[in-house]
N, CA, C and O atoms as a CHARMM CRD file, in Angstrom:
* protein
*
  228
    1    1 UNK  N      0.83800  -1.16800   0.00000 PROA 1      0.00000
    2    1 UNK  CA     0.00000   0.00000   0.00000 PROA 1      0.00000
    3    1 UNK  C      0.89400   1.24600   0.00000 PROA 1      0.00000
    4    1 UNK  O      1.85900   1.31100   0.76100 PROA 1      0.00000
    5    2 UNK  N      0.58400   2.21900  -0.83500 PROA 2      0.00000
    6    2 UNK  CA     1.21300   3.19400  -1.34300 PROA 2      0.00000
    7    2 UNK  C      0.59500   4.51000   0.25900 PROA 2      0.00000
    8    2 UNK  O     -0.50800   4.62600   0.79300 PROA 2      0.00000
    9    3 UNK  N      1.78700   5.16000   0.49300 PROA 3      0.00000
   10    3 UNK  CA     1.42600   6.23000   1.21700 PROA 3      0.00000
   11    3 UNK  C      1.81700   7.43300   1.31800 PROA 3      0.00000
   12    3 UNK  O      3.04500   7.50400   1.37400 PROA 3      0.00000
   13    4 UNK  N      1.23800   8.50800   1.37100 PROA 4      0.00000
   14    4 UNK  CA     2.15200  10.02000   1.03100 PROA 4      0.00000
   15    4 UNK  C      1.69100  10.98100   2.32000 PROA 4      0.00000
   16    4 UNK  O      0.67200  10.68700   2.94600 PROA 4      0.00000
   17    5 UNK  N      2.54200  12.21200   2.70300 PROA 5      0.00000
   18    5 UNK  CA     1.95900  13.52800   3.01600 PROA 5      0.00000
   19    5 UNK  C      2.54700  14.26600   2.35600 PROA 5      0.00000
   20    5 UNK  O      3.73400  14.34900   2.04100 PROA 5      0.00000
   21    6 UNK  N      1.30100  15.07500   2.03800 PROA 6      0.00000
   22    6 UNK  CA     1.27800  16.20900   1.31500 PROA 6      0.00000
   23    6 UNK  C      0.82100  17.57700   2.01600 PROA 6      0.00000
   24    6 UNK  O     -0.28800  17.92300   2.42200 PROA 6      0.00000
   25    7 UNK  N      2.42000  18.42800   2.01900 PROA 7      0.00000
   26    7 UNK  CA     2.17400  19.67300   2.75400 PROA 7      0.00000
   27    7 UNK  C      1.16700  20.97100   2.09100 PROA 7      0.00000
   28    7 UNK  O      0.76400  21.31400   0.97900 PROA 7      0.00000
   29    8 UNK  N      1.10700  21.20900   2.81900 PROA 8      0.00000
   30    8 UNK  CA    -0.32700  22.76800   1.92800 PROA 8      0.00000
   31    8 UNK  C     -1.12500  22.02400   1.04200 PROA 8      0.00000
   32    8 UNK  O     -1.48100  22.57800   0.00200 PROA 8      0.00000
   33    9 UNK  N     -1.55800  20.56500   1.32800 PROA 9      0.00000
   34    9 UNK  CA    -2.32900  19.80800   0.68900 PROA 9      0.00000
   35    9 UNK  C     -3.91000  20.35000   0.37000 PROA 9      0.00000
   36    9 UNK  O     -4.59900  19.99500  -0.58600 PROA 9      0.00000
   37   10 UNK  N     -4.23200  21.16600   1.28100 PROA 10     0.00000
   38   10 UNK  CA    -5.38900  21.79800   1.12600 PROA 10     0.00000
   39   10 UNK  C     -5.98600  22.26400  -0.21500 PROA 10     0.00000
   40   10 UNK  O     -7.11200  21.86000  -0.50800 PROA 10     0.00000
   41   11 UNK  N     -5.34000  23.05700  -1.02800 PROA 11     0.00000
   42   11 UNK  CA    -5.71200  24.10700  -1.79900 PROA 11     0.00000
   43   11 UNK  C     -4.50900  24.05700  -2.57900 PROA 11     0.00000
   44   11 UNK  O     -3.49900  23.41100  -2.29700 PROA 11     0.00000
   45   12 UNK  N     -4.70900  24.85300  -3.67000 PROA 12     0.00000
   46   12 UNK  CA    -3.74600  24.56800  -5.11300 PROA 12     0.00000
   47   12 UNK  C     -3.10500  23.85300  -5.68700 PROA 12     0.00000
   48   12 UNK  O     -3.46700  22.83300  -6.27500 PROA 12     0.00000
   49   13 UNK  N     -2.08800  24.28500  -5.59500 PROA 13     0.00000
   50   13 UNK  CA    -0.91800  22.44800  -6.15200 PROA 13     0.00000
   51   13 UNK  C     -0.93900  21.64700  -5.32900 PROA 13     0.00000
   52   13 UNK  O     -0.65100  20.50900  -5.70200 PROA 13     0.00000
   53   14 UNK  N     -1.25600  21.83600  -3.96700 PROA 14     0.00000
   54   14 UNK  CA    -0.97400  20.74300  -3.54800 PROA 14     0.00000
   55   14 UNK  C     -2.23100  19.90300  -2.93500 PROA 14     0.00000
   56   14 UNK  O     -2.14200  18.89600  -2.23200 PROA 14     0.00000
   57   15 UNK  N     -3.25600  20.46400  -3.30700 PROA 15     0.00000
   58   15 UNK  CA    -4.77200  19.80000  -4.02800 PROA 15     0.00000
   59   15 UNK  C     -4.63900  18.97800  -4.69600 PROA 15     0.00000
   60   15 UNK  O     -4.92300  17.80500  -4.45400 PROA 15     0.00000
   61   16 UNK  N     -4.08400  19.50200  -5.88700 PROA 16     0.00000
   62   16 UNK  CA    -4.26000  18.78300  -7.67600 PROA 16     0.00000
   63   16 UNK  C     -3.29200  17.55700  -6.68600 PROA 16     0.00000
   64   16 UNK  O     -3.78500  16.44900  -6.47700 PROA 16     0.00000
   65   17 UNK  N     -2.13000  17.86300  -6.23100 PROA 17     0.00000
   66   17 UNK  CA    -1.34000  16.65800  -5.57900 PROA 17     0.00000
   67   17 UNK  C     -1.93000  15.48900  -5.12700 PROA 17     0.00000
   68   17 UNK  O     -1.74800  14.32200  -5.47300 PROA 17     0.00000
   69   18 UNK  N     -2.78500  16.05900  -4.16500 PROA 18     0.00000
   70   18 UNK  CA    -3.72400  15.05500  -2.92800 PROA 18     0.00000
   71   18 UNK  C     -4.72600  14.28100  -4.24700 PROA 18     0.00000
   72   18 UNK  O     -4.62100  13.08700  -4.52700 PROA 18     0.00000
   73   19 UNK  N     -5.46700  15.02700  -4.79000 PROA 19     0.00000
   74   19 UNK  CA    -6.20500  14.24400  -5.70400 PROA 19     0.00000
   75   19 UNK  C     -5.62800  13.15500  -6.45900 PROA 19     0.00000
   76   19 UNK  O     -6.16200  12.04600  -6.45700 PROA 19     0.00000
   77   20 UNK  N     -4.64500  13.38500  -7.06100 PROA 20     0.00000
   78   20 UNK  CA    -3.77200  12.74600  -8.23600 PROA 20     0.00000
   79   20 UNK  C     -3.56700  11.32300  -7.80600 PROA 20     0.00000
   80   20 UNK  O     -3.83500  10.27900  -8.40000 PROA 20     0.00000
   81   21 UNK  N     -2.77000  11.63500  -6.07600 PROA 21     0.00000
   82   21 UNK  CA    -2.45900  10.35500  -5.67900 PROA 21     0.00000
   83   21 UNK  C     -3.47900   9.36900  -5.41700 PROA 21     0.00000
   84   21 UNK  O     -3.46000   8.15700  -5.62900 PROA 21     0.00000
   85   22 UNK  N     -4.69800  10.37300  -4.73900 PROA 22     0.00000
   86   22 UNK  CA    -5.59800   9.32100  -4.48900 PROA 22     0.00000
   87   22 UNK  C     -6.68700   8.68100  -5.31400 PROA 22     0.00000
   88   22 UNK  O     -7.46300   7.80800  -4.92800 PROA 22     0.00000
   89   23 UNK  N     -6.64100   9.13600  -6.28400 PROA 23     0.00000
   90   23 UNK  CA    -7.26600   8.62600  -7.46900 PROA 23     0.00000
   91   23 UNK  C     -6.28700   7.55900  -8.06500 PROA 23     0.00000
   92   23 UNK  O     -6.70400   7.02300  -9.09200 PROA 23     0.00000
   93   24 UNK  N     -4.90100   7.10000  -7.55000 PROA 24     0.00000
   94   24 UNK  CA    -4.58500   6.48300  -8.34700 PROA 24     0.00000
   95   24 UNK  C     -4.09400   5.18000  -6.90600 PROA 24     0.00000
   96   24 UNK  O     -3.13200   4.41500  -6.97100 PROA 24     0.00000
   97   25 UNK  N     -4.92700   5.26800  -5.92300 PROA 25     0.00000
   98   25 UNK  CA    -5.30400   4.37200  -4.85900 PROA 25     0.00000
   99   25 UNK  C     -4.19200   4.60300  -3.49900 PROA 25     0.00000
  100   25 UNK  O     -4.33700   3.93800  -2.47400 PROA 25     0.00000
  101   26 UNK  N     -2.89900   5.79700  -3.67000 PROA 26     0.00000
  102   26 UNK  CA    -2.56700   6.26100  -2.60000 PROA 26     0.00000
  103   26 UNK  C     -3.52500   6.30400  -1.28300 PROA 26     0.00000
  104   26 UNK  O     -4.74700   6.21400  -1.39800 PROA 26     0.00000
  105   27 UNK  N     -3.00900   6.41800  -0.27800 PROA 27     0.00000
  106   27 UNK  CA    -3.53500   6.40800   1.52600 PROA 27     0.00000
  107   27 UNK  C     -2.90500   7.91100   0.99000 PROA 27     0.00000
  108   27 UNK  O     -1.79500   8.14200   0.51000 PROA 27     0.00000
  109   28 UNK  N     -3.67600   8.53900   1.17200 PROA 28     0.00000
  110   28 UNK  CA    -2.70000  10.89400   1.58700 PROA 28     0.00000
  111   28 UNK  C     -3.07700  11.38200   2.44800 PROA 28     0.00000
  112   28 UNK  O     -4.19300  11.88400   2.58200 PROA 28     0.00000
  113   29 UNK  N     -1.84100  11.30800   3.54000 PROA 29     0.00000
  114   29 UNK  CA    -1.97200  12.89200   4.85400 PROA 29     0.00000
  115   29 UNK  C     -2.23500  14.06800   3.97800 PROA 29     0.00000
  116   29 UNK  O     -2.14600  13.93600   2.75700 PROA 29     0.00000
  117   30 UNK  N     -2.57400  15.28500   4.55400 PROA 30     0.00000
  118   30 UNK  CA    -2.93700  16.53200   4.08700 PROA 30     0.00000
  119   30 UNK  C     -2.25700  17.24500   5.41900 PROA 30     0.00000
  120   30 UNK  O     -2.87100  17.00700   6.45900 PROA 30     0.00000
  121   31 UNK  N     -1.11200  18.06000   5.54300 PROA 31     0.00000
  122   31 UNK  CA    -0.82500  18.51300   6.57800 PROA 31     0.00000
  123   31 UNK  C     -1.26000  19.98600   6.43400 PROA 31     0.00000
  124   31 UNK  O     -0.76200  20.26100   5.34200 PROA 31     0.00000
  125   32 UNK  N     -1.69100  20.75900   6.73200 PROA 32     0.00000
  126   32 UNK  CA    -2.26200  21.93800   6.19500 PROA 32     0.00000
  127   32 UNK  C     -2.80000  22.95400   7.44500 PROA 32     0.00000
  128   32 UNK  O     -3.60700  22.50200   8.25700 PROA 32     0.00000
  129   33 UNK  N     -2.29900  24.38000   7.55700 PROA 33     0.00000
  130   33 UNK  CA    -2.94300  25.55900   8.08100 PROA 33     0.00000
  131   33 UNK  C     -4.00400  25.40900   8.13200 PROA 33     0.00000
  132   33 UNK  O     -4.35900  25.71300   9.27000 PROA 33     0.00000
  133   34 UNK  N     -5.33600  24.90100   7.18200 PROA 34     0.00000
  134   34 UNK  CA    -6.67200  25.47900   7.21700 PROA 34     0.00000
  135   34 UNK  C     -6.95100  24.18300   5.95300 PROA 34     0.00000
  136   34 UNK  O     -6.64200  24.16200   4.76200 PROA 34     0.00000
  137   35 UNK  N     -7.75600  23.04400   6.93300 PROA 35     0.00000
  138   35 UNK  CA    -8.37300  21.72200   6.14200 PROA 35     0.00000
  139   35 UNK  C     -9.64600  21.67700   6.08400 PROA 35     0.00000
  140   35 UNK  O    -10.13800  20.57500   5.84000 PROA 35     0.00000
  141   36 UNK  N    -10.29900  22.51700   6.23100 PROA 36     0.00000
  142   36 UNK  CA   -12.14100  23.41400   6.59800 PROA 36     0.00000
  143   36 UNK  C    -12.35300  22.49900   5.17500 PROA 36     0.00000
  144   36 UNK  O    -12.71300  21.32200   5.14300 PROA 36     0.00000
  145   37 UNK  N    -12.05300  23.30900   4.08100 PROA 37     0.00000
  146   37 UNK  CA   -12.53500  22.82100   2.89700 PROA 37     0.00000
  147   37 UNK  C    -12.45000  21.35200   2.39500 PROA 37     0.00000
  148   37 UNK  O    -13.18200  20.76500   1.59800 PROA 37     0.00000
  149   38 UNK  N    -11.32400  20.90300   3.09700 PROA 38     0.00000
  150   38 UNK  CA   -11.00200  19.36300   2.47800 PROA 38     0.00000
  151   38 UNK  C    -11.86300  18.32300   3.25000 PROA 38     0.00000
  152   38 UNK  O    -12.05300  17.25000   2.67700 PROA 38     0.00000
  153   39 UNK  N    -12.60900  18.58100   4.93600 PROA 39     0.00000
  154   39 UNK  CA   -13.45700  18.02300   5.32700 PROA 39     0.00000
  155   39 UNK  C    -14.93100  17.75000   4.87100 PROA 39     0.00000
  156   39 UNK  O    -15.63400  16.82800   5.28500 PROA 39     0.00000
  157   40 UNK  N    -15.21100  18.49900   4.14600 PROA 40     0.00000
  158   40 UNK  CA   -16.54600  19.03300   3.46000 PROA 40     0.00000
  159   40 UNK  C    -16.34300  17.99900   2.25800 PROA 40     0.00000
  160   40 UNK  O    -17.24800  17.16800   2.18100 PROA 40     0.00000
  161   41 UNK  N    -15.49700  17.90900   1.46300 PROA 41     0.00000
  162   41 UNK  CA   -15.22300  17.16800   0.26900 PROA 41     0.00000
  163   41 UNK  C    -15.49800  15.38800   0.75500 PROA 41     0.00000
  164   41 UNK  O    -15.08600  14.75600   1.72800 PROA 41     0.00000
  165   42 UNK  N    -16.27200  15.03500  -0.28000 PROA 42     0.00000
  166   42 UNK  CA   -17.16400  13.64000   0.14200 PROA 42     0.00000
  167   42 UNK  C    -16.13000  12.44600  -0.65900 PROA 42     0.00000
  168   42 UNK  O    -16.20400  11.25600  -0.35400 PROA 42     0.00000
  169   43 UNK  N    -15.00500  13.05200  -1.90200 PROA 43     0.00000
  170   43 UNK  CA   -14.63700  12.40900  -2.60200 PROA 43     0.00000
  171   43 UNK  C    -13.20600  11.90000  -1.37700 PROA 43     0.00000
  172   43 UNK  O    -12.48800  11.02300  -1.85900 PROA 43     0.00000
  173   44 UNK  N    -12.88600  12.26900  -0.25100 PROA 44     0.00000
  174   44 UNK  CA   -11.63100  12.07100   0.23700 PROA 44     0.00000
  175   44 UNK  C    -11.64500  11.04300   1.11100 PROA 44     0.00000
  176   44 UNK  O    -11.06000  11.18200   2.18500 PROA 44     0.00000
  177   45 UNK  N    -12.26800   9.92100   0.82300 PROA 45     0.00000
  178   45 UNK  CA   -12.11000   8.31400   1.66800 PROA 45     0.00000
  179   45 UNK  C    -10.59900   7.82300   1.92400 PROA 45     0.00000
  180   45 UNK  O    -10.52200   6.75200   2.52500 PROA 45     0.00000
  181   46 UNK  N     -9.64400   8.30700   1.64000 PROA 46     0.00000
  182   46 UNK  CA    -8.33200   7.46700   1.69000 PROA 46     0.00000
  183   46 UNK  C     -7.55900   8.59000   2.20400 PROA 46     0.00000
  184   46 UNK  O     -6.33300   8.50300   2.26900 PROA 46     0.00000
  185   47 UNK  N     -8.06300   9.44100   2.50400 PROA 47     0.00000
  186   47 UNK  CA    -6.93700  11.04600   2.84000 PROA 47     0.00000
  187   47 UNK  C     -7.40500  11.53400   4.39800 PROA 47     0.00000
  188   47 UNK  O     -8.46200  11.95200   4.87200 PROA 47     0.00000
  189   48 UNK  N     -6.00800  11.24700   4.95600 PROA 48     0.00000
  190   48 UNK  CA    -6.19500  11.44600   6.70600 PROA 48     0.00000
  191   48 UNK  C     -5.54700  13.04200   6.89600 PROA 48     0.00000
  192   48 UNK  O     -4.39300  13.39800   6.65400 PROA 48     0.00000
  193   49 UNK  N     -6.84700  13.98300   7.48300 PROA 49     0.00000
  194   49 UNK  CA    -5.95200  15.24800   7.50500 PROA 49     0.00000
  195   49 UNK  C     -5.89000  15.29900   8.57800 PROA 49     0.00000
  196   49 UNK  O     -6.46400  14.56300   9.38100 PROA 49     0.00000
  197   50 UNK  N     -4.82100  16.62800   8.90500 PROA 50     0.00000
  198   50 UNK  CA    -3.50100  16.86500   9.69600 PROA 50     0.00000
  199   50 UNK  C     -3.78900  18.13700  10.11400 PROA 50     0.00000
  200   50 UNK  O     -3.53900  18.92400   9.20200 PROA 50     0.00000
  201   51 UNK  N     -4.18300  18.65200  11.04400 PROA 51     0.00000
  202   51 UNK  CA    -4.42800  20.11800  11.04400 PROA 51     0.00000
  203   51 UNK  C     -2.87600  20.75800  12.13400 PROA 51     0.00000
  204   51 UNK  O     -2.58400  20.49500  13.30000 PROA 51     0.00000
  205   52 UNK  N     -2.19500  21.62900  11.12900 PROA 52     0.00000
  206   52 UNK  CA    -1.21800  22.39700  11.09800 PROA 52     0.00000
  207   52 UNK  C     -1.81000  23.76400  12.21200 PROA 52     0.00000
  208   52 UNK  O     -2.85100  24.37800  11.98100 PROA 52     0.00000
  209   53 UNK  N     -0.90400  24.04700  13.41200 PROA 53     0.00000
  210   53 UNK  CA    -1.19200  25.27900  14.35800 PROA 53     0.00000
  211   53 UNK  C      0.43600  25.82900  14.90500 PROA 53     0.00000
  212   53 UNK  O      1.06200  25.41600  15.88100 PROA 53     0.00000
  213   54 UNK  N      0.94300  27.15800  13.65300 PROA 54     0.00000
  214   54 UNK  CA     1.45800  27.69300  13.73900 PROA 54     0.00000
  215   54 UNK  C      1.52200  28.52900  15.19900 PROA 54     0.00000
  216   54 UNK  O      0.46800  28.86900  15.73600 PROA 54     0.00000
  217   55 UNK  N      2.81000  28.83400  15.80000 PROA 55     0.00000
  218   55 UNK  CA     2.40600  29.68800  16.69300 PROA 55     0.00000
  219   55 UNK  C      3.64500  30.23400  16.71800 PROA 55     0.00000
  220   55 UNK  O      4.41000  29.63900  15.95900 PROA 55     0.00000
  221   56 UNK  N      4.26400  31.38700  17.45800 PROA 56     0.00000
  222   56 UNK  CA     5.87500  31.73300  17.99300 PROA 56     0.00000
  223   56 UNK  C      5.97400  31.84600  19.36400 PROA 56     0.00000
  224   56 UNK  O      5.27900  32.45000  20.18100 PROA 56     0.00000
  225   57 UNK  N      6.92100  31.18800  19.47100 PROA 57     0.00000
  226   57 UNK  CA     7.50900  31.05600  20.88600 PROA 57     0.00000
  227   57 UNK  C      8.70300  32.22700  21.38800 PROA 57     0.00000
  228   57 UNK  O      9.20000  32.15900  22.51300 PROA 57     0.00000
């Protein structure tokens, strides 16, 4: 079984990324700032997201 994470997986390239793999039967983390939108999406059965919380110390 094939497995990836994909950073800023959320939105743009690294969308088209997350899709690509998992359409082609990849398992894809999504490590991402803001995964709001990728939870909502019904097509993402194989994609475990990662919610990213920037802070400074």
């Amino acid at each position: 079984m094939k497995k990836a994470i994909v950073t800023g997986g959320a939105h743009g390239i690294g969308r088209v990324i997350v899709n690509q793999l998992a359409s082609e039967g990849w398992h894809v983390g999504i490590l991402d700032l803001n995964v709001a939108d990728v939870e909502r999406d019904e097509s993402c059965r194989k994609i475990v997201l990662l919610f990213l919380q920037m802070c400074q110390m």
